[in-house]
Every structure is written in C-alpha cells, then in structure tokens.
N, C-alpha and C positions, 0 to 999 in steps of 0.2 A: 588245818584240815579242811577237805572241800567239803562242801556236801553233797549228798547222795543222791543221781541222777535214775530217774526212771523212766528206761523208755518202752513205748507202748508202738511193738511193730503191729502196722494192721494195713487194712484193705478197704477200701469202698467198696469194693462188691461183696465183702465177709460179714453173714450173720452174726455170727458172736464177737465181731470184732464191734458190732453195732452195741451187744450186749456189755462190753468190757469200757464202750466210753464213760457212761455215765458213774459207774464203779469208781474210775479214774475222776472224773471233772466233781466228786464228793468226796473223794481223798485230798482235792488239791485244796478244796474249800476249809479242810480242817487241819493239813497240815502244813500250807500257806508255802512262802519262799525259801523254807528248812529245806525242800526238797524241790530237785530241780526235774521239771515234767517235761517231757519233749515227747509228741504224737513221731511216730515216722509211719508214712505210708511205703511203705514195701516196693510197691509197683514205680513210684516217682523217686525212691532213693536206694535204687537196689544193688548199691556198691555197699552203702552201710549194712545194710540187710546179708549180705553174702560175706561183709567184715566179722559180724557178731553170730553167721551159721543157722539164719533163720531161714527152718524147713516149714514151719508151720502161722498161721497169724489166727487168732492174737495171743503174741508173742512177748510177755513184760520181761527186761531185764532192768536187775538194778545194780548199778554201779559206783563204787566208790572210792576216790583217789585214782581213777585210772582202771581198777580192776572189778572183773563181774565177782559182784558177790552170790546174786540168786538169779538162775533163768526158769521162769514159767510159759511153760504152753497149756495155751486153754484160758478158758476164761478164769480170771480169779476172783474170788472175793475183796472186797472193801476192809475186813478186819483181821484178812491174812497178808495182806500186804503192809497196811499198816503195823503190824507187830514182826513182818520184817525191819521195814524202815527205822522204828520206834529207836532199836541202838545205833542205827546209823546218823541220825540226827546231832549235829556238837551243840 
C-alpha cells in the first residue's frame, strides 16, 4: 500500500491560502513521512490543477493508491485533516 498524498492547491496572491500553509507545515511536523505533502501552486502547474477540477484555492486533496479520497475547499483545520488521514496511514 502507498501512502496517502496531500495536496495543497494554492496561490501567492490567495489570502487564505496564506492561512492554510502553516495548518499544513504542523500536520507535516506530527505526521512526518506517513504522509506524502506536496504544495502545488495553481498558477505555475495549471495542467495539474485543471487534471484534479480546481475551481477554487486553497484547495487540499487527498489521495490514496492513485484515487481521491477527500476534496476540500477552503481553508481546513489541522485536526480535521488529520483524522482524515489518521486511517489512511499503513
């Protein structure tokens, strides 16, 4: 089994995508290389962004084995994503 990729579509010029890094960069800190983190900015990878149907940023999908398991728009919390993740982890 792989593990579970989260990606965080966002924007340099997006307020709450400002708001959504730090959420992220203290999820990676606690739950380390279980879970694989990748930023994409939207404006410099916008083949990816138009693969995965991102209308809005910030935009976290997460994925596992190849398939979306959960897509969020908006900002999220710290303890709602982790208790996604939390069964996705082997």
């Amino acid at each position: 089994m792989s593990k579970p990729v989260l990606f965080d579509f966002f924007a340099t010029w997006c307020g709450p995508c400002r708001m959504q890094t730090p959420i992220i960069e203290e999820l990676e800190k606690k739950m380390g290389d279980r879970v694989d983190f990748r930023k994409v900015d939207v404006d410099q990878n916008m083949e990816l962004a138009e693969k995965y149907g991102i209308r809005v940023v910030p935009t976290l999908i997460i994925e596992k084995d190849g398939k979306v398991v959960q897509s969020m728009e908006g900002v999220t919390d710290a303890p709602t994503l982790e208790k996604l993740l939390a069964p996705l982890v082997s």
